[in-house]
Backbone and ligand atoms as CSV (ligand in chain L), in Angstrom:
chain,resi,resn,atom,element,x,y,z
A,1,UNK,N,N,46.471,9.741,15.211
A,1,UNK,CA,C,46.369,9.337,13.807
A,1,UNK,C,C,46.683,10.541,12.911
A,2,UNK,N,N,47.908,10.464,11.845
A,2,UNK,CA,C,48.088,11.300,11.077
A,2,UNK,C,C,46.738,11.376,9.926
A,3,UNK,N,N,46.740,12.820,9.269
A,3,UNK,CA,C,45.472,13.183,8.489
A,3,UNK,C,C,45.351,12.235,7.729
A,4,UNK,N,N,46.482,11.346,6.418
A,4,UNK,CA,C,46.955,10.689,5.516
A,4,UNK,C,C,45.817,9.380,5.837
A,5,UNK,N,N,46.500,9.484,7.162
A,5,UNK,CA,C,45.990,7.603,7.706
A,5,UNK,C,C,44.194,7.936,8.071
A,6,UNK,N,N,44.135,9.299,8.624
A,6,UNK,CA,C,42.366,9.689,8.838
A,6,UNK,C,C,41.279,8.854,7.701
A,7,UNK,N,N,42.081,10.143,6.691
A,7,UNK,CA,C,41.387,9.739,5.580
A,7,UNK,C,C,41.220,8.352,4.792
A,8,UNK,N,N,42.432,7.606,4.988
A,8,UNK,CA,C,42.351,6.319,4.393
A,8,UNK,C,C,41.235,5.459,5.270
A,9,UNK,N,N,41.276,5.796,6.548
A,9,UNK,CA,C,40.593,4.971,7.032
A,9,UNK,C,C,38.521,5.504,6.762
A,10,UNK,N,N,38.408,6.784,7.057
A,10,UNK,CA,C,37.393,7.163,6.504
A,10,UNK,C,C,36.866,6.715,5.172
A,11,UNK,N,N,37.742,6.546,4.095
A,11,UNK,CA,C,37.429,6.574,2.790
A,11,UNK,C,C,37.332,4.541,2.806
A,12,UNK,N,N,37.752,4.349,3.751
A,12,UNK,CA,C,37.550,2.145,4.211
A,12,UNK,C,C,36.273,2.429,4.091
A,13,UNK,N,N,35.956,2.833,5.178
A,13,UNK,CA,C,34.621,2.834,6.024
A,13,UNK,C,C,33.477,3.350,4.762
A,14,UNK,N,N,33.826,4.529,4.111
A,14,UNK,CA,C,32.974,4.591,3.321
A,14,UNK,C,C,32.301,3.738,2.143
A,15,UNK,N,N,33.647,3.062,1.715
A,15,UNK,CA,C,33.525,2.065,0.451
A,15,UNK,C,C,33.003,0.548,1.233
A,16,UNK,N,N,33.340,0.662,2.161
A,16,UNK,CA,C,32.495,-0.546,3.207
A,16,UNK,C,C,30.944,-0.698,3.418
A,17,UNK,N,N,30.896,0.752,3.608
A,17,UNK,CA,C,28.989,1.009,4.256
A,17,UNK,C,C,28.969,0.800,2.302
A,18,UNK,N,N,29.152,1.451,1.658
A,18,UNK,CA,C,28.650,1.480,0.301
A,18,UNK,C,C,28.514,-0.093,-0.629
A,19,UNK,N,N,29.311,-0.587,-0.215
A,19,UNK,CA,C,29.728,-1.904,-0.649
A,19,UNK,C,C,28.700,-2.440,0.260
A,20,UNK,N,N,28.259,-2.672,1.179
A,20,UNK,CA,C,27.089,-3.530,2.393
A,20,UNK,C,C,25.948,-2.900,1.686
A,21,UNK,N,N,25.541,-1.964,1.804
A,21,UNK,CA,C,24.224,-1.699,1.654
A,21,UNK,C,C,24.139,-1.333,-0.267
A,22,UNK,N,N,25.170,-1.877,-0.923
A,22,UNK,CA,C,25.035,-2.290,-2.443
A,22,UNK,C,C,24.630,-3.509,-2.495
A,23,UNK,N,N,24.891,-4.402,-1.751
A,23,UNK,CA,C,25.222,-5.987,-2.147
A,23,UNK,C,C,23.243,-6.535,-1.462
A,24,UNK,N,N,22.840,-5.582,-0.552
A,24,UNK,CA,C,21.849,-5.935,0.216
A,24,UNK,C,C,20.415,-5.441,-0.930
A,25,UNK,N,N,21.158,-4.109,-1.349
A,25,UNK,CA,C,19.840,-3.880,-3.001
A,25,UNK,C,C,19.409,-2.639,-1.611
A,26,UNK,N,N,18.155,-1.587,-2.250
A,26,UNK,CA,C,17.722,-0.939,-1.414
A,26,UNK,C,C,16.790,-1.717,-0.419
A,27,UNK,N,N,17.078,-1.094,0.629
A,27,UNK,CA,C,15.860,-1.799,2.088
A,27,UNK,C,C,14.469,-1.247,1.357
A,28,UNK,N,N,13.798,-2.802,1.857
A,28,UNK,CA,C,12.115,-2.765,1.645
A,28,UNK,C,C,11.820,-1.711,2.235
A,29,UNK,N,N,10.720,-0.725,1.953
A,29,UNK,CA,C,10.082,0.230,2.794
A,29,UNK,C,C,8.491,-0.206,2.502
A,30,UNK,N,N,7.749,0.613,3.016
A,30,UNK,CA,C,6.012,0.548,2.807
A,30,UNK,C,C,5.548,2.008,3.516
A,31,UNK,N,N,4.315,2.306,2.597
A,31,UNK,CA,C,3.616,3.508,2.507
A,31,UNK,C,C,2.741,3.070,3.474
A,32,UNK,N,N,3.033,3.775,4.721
A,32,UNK,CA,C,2.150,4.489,6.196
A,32,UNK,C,C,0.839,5.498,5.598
A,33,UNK,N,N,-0.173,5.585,5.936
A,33,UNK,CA,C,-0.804,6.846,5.461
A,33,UNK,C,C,-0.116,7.852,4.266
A,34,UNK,N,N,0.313,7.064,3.270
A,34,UNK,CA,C,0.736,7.297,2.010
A,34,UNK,C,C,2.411,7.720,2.715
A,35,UNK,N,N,2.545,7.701,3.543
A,35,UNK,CA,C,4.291,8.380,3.553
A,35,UNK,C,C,5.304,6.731,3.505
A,36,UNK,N,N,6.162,7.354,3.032
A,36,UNK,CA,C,7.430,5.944,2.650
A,36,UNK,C,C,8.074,5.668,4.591
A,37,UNK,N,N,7.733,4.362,4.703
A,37,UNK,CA,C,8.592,3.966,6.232
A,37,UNK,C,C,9.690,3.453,5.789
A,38,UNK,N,N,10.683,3.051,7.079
A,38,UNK,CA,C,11.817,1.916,6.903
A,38,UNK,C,C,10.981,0.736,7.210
A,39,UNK,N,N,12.202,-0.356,6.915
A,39,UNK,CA,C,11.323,-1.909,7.157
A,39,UNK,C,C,11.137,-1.859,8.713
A,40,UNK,N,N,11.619,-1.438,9.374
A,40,UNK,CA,C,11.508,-1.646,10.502
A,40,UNK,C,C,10.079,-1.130,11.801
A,41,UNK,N,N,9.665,0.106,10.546
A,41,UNK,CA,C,8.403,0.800,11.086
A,41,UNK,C,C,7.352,-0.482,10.628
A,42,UNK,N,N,7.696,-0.316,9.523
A,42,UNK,CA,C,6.539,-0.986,8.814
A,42,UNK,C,C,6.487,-2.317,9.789
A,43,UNK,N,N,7.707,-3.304,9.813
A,43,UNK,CA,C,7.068,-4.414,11.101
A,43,UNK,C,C,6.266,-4.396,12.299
A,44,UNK,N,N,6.460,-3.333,12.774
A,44,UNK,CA,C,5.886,-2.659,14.140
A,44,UNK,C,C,4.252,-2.660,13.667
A,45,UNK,N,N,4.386,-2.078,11.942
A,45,UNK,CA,C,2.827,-1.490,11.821
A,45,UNK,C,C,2.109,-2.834,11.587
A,46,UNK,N,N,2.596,-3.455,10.924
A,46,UNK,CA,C,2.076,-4.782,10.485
A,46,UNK,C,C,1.539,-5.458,11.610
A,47,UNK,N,N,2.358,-5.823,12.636
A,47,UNK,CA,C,1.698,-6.398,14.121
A,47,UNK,C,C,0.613,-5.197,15.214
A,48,UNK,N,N,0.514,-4.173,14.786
A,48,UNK,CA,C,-0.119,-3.344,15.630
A,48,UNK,C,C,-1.523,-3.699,14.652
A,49,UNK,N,N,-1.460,-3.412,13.314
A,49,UNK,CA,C,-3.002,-3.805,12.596
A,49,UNK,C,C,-3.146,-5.146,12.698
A,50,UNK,N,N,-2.858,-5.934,12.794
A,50,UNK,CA,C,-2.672,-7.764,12.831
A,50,UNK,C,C,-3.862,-7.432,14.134
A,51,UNK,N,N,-3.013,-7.331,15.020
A,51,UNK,CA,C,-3.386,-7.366,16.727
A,51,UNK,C,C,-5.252,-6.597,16.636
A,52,UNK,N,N,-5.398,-5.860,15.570
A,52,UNK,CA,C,-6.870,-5.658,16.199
A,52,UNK,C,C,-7.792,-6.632,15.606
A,53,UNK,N,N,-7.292,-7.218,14.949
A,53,UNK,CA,C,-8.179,-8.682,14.249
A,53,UNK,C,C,-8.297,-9.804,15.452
A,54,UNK,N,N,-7.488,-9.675,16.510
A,54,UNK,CA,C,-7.140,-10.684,17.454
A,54,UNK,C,C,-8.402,-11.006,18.625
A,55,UNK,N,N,-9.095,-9.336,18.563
A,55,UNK,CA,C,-10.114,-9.704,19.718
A,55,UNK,C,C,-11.245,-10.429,18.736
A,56,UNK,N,N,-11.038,-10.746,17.615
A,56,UNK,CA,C,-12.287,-11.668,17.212
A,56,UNK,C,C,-11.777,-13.181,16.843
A,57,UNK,N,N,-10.758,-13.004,15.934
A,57,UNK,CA,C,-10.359,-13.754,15.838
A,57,UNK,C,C,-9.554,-14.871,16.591
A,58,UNK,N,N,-9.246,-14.199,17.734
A,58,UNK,CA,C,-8.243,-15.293,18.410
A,58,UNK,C,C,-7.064,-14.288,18.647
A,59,UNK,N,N,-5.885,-14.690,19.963
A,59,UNK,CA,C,-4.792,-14.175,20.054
A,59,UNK,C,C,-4.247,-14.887,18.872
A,60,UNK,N,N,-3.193,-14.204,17.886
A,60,UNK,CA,C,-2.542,-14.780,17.181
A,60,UNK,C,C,-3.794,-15.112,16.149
A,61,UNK,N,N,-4.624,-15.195,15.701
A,61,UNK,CA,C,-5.354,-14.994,15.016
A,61,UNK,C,C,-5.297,-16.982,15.177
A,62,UNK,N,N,-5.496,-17.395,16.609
A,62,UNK,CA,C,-6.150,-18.850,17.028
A,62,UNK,C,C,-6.954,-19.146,17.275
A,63,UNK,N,N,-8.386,-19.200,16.611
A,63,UNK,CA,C,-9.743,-19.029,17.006
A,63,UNK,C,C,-10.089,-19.513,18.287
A,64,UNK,N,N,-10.904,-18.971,19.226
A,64,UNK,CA,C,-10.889,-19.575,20.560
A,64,UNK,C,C,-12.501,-19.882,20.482
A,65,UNK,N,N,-13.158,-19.209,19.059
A,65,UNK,CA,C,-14.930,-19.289,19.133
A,65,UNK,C,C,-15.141,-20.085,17.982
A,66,UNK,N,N,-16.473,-18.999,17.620
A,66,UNK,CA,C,-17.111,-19.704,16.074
A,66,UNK,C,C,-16.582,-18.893,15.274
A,67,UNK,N,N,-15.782,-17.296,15.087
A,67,UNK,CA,C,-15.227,-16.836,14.143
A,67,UNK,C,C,-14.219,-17.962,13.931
A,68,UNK,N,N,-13.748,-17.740,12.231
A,68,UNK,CA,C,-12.753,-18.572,11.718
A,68,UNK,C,C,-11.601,-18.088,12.215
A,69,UNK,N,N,-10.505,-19.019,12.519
A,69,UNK,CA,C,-9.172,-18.662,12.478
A,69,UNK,C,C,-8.826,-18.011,11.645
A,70,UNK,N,N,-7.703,-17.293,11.333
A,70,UNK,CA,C,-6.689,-16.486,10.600
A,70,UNK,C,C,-5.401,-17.420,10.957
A,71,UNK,N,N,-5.015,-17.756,11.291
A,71,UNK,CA,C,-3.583,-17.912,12.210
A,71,UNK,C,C,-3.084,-19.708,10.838
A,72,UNK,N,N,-1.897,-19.425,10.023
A,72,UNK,CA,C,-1.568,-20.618,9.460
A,72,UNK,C,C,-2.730,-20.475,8.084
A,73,UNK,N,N,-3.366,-19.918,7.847
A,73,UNK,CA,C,-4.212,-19.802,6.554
A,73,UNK,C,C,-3.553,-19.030,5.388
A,74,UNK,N,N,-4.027,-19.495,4.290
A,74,UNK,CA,C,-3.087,-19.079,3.215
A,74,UNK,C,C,-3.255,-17.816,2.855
A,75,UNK,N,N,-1.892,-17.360,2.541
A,75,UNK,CA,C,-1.621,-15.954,2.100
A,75,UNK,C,C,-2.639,-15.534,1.143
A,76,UNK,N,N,-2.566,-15.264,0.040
A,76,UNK,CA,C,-3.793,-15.333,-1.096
A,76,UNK,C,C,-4.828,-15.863,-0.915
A,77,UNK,N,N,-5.269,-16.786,0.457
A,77,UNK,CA,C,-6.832,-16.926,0.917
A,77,UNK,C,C,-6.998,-15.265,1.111
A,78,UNK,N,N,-6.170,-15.136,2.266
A,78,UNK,CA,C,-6.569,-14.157,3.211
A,78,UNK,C,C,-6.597,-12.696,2.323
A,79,UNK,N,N,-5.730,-11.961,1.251
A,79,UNK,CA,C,-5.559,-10.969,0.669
A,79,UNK,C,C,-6.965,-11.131,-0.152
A,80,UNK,N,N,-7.411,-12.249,-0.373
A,80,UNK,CA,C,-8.378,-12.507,-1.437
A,80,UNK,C,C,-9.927,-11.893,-0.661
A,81,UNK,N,N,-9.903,-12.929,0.099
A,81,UNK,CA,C,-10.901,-12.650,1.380
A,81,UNK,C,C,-11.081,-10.794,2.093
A,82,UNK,N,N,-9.994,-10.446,2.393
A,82,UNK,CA,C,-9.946,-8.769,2.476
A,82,UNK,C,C,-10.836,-8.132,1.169
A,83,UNK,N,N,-9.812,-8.030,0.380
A,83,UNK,CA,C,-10.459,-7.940,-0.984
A,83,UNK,C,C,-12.264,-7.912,-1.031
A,84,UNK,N,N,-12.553,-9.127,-1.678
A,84,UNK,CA,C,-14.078,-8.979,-1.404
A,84,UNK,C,C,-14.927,-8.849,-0.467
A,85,UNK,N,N,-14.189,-8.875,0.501
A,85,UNK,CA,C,-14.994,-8.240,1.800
A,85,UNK,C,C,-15.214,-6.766,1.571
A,86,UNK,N,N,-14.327,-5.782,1.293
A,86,UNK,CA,C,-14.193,-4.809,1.385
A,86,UNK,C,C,-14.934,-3.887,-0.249
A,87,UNK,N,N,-15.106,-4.870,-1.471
A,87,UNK,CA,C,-15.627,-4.550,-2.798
A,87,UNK,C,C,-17.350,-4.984,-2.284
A,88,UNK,N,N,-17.759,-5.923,-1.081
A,88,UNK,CA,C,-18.656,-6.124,-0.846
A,88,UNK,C,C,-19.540,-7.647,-2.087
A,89,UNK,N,N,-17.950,-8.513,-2.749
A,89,UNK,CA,C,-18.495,-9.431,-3.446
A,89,UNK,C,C,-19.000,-10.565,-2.202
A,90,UNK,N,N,-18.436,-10.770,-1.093
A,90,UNK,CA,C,-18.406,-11.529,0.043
A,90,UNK,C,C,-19.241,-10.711,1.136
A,91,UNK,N,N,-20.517,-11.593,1.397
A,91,UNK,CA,C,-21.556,-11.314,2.708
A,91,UNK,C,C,-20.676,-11.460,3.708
A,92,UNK,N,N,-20.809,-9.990,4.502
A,92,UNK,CA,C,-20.214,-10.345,5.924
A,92,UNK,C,C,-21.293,-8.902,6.636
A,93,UNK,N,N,-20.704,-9.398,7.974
A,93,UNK,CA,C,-21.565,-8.615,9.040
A,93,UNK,C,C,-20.886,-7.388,9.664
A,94,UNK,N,N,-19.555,-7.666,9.465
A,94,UNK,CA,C,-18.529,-7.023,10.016
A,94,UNK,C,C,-17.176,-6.574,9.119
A,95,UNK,N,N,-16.860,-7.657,8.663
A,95,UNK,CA,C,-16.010,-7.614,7.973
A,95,UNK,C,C,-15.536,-6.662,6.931
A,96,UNK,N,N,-16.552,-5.867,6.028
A,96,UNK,CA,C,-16.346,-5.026,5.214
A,96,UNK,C,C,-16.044,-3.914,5.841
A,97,UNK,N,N,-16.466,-3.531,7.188
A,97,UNK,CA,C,-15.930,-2.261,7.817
A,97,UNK,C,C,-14.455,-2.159,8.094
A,98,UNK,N,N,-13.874,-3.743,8.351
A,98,UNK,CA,C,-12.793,-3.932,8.690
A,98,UNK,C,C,-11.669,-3.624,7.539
A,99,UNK,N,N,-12.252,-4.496,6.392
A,99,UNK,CA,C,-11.501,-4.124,5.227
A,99,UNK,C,C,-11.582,-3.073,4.527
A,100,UNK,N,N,-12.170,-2.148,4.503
A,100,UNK,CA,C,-11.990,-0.841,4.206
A,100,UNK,C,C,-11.745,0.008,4.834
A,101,UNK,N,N,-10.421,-0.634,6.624
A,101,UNK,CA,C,-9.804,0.339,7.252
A,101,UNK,C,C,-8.602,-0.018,6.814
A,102,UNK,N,N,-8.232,-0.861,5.608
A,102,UNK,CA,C,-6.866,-1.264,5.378
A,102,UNK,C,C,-6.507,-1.068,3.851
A,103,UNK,N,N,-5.073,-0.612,3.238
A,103,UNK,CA,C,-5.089,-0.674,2.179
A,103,UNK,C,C,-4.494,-1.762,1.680
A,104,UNK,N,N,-4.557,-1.876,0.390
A,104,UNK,CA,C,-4.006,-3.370,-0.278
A,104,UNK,C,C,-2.615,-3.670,0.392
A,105,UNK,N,N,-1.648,-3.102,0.907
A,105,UNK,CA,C,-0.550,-3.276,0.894
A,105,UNK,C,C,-0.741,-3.909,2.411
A,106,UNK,N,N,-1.339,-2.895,3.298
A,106,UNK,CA,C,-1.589,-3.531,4.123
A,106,UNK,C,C,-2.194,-4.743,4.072
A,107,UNK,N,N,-3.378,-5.730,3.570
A,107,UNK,CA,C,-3.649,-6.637,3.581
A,107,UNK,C,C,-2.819,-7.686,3.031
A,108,UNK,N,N,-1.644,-7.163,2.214
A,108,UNK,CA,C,-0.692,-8.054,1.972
A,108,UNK,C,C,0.377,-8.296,3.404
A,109,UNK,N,N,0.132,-7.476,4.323
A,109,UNK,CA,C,1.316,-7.510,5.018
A,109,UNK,C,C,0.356,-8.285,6.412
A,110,UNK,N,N,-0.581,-8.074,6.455
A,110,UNK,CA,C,-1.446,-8.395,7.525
A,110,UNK,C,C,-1.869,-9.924,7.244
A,111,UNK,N,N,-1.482,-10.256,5.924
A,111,UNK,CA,C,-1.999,-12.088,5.120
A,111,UNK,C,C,-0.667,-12.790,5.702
A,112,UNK,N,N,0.603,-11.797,5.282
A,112,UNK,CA,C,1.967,-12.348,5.296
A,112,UNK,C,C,1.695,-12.714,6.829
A,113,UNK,N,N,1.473,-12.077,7.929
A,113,UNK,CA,C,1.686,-12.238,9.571
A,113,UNK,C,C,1.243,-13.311,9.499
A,114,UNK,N,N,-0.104,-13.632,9.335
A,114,UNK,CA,C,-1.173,-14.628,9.711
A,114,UNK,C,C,-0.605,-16.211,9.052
A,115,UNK,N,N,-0.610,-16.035,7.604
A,115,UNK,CA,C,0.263,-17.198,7.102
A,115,UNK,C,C,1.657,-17.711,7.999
A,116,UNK,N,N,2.104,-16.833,8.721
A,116,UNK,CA,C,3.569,-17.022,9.155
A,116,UNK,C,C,3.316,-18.399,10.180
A,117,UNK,N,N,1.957,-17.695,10.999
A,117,UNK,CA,C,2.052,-18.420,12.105
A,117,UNK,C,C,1.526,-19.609,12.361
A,118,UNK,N,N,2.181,-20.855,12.942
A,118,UNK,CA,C,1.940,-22.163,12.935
A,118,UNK,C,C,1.093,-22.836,13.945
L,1,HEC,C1,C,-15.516,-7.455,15.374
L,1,HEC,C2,C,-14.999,-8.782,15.104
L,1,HEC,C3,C,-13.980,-8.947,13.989
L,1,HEC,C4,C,-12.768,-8.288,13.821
L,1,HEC,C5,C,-12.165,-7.209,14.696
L,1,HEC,C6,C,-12.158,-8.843,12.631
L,1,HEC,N1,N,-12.951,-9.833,12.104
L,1,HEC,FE1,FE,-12.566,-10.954,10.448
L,1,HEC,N2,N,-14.338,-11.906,10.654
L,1,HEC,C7,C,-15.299,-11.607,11.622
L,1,HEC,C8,C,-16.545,-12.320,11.307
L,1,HEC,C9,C,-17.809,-12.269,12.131
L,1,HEC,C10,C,-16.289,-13.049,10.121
L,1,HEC,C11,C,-17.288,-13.849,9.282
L,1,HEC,C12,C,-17.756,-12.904,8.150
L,1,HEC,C13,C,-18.636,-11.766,8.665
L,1,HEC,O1,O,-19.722,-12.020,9.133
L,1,HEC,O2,O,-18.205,-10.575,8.600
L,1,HEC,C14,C,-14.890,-12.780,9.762
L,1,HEC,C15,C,-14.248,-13.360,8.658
L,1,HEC,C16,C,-12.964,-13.068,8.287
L,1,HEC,C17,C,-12.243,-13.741,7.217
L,1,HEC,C18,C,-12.729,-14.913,6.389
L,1,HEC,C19,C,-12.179,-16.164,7.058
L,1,HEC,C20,C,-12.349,-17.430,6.257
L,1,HEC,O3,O,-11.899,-18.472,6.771
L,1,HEC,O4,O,-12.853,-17.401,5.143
L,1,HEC,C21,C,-11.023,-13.147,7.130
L,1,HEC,C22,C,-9.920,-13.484,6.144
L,1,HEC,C23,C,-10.965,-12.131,8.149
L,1,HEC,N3,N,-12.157,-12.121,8.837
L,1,HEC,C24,C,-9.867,-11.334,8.359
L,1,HEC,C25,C,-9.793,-10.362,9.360
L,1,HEC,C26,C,-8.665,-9.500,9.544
L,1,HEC,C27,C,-7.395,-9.549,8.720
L,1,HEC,C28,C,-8.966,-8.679,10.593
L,1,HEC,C29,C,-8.130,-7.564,11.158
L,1,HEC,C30,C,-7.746,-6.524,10.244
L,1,HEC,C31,C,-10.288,-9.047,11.067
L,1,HEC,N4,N,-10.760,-10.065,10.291
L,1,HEC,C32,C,-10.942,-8.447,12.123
L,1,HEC,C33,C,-15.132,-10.797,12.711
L,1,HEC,C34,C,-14.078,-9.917,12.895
């Protein structure tokens, strides 16, 4: 490949990646222990905190006892429910320890899982 043709093709590729990841807007990220992730960490993190709600709640948050399900419950139940669990407006036994190992963002992302699932 002559230099002429290098560059034309480099300068494709560039206005290509630039043009894709214009049209897509910036990728979602979320604050880890205050640091900025890609979306892709953040999914990983979302199901790794999900998953410790599971030994009470149910795999998949499918109640198998007398704790309530999580699993198919509404988004804004569940962020709501974190919430005063964790301000201590809502009696719980357990629960407030739980919600004050998570921050808001997380409980938005940990409501989003649970709502997902059918
Ligand atoms: C050690 C057991 C345990 C773990 C782990 C646990 N929970 Fe709970 N959860 C409970 C109990 C027990 C209740 C009933 C309230 C109480 O007594 O604390 C409850 C109630 C709830 C409720 C209210 C449900 C309703 O229908 O109103 C929500 C929402 C909830 N938990 C979310 C979570 C989330 C999200 C996690 C994971 C971050 C989690 N829980 C982890 C035991 C647990």
């Amino acid at each position: 490949m002559n230099m002429k043709r290098r560059e034309a093709v480099v300068a494709a590729i560039l206005w290509l990646a630039t043009g894709v990841a214009g049209a897509a807007g910036p990728a979602p990220t979320c604050l880890i222990s205050g640091k900025e992730k890609p979306a892709s960490v953040c999914a990983a993190h979302t199901k790794t905190i999900s998953a410790t709600c599971f030994i009470c709640h149910g795999p998949n948050g499918k109640s198998v006892a007398a704790i309530p399900g999580l699993a198919g419950q509404d988004k804004d139940y569940l962020v709501t429910a974190m919430r005063e669990f964790r301000d201590g407006k809502r009696e719980s036994t357990v629960m407030q320890k739980y919600a004050l190992g998570y921050t808001d963002s997380e409980y938005e992302a940990i409501a989003a899982f649970f709502a997902a699932i059918k």
